[in-house]
N, C-alpha and C positions, 0 to 999 in steps of 0.2 A: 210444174207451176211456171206460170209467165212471170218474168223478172217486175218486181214490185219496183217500180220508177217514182212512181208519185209521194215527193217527200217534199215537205211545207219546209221552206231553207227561206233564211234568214238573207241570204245574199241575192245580190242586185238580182244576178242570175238564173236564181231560181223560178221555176214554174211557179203560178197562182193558179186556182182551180176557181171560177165561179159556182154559186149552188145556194140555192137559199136555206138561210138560217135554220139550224132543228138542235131543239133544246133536250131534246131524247127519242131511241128508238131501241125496240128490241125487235132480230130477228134471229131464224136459224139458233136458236139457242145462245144467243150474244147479247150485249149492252152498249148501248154508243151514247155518251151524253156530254155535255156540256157544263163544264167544271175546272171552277179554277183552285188549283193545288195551292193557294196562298190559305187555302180555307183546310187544307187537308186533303187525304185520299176519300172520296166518295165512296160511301159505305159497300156500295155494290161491289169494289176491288176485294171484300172479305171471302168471296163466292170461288178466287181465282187461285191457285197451287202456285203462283212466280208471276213476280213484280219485272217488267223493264222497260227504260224510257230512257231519252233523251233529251233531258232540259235545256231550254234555253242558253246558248252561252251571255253573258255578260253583253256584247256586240249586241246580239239579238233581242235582247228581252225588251227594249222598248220600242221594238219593230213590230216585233208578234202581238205587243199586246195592244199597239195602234190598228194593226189589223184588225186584230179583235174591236177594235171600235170599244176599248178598257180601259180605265186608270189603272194603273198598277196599284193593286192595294198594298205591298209593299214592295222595300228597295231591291233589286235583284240579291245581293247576300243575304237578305233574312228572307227573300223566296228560297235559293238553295239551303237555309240553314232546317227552315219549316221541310223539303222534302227530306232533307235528314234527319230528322225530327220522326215524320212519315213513315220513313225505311224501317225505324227501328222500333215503332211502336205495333206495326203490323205483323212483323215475326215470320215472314214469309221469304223466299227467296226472292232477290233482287241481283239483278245485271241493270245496271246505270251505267251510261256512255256519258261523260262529261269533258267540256275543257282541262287543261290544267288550272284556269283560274277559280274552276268549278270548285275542287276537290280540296280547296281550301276550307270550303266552308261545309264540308262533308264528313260524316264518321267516320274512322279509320276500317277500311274494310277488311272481309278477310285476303281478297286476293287482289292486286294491282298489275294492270298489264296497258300496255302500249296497241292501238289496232286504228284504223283508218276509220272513217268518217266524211263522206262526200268528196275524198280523194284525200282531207289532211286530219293529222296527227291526234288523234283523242285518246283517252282513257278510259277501257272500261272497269270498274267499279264492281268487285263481287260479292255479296252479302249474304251470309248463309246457305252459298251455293260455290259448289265445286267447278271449277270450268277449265276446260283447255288451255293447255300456255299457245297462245297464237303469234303468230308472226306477227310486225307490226303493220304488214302488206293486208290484216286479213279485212275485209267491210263489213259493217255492221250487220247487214243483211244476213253476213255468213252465221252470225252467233246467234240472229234470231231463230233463222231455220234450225239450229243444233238446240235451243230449245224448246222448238214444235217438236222437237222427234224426241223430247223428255217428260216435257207435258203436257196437260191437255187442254186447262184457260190460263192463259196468261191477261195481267193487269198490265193495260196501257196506259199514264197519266198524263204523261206530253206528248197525245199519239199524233196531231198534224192530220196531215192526210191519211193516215193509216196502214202504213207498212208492215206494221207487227202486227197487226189485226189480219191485212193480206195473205203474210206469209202462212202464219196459224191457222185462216181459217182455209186457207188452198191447201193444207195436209188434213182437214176434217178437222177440227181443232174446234173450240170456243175461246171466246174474249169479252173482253170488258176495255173497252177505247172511251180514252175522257178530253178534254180538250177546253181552254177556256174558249177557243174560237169556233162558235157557232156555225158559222161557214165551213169549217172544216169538218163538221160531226155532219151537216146537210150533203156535202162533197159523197162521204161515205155512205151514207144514205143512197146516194144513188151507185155504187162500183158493187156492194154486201153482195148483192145475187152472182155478179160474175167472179166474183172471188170464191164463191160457195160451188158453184158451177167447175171451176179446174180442178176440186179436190173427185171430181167423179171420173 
């Protein structure tokens, strides 16, 4: 699989992807749409065997959601409190990468560990799922691919440009990618076929 680069970052630095707006598509057996988690998990995430995502940190959340061209419908603590909310009402496995200031407002999960995030310091968040003690060196990327090789759709709710959709569906995999930013579910829209293409 080619190295999944395309990650919607909050920092100055960050790539921006142009693509016009798409409010939904399915292909290859996947779901891409447009959805903002202040409302909940989109019914479609019920179809998926493991939940994971990286919300917003606190800095970013009213970056992403100008992007989006959104009001926040709420304040960033009762948007992370609604995905914890989410986490536990779904009953499914979840890997959450969050801030520290995240995990304040998060359920006690079963496993806590320290691991890298666009080169700094995050936490991922284990829920109903068993996972690796990882180095704090290890990247995010590393624990998606370890669950393409577990399961076989995984739910994306703050998927951005689509990393966890890339990586799953470059192993033959299915997904379900939700995003409040339109521009971002349009972005994937046009990459699905050559991600679908590396898994051959």
């Amino acid at each position: 699989m080619k190295k999944a680069t395309d990650y919607h970052s909050a920092l100055a630095s960050g790539t921006q992807h142009a693509a016009a707006p798409v409010q939904r598509f399915e292909r290859h057996g996947s779901v891409f749409l447009t959805h903002d988690m202040a409302l909940g998990l989109p019914p479609e995430m019920a179809t998926c065997d493991v939940l994971y995502a990286e919300p917003p940190w606190k800095h970013g959340y009213d970056i992403f959601n100008k992007r989006a061209g959104v009001e926040a419908k709420v304040p960033w603590s009762a948007f992370m409190q609604r995905i914890g909310e989410a986490i536990e009402a779904s009953k499914l496995p979840v890997a959450l990468i969050a801030g520290p200031e995240g995990t304040k407002h998060l359920p006690p999960p079963r496993s806590r560990q320290n691991i890298t995030l666009n080169g700094s310091y995050a936490v991922l968040l284990a829920y109903r799922l068993d996972v690796p003690g990882y180095a704090k060196t290890v990247p995010t990327t590393q624990v998606i691919g370890e669950l393409a090789a577990r399961f076989g759709r995984v739910g994306d709710f703050c998927c951005g440009y689509g990393v966890t959709g890339h990586i799953f569906l470059a192993r033959g995999r299915t997904c379900v990618l939700s995003d409040h930013n339109a521009t971002c579910i349009g972005y994937i829209a046009t990459q699905v076929d050559r991600w679908v293409a590396e898994a051959r």
